[in-house]
C-alpha positions, 0 to 999 in steps of 0.5 A: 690697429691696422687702419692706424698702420695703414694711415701711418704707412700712406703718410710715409709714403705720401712723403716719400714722393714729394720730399724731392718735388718740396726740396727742390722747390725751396731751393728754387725759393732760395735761389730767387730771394738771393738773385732778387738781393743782387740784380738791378732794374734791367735783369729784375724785368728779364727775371719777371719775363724769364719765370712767366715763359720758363720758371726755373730761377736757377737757370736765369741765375746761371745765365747771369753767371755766364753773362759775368763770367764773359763780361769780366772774364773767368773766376773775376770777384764780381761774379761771386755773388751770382755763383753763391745765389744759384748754389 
């Protein structure tokens, strides 16, 4: 009985620990198929670039944001897709 609540306990624990690491990692997997779904063939080259030296999807999506939000100016409609992707 106390091997069983002991393995029960560790499990828990072991849950514990990489919940965030797990939720964070999906979201990032969230973020690259919505951002993969909105980019062209230039910024689908940058992204492969991108997450071989950094790795973080929702920093390339945030820089596109930027990039929309200087191109066509603050809170334009063509933006919105990006802004969604990286939430």
């Amino acid at each position: 009985m106390i091997r069983w609540l002991g393995g029960v306990a560790a499990l828990a624990l072991l849950i514990a620990f990489t919940w965030p690491y797990a939720r964070e990692a999906y979201h990032s997997y969230q973020v690259k198929t919505r951002l993969s779904a909105i980019m062209d063939d230039h910024d689908k080259a940058a992204f492969q670039d991108w997450m071989a030296t950094n790795g973080d999807p929702i920093k390339f999506g945030q820089t596109l944001y930027d990039r929309c939000l200087r191109v066509n100016g603050a809170n334009a409609p063509a933006c919105e897709p990006y802004l969604r992707a990286i939430q």
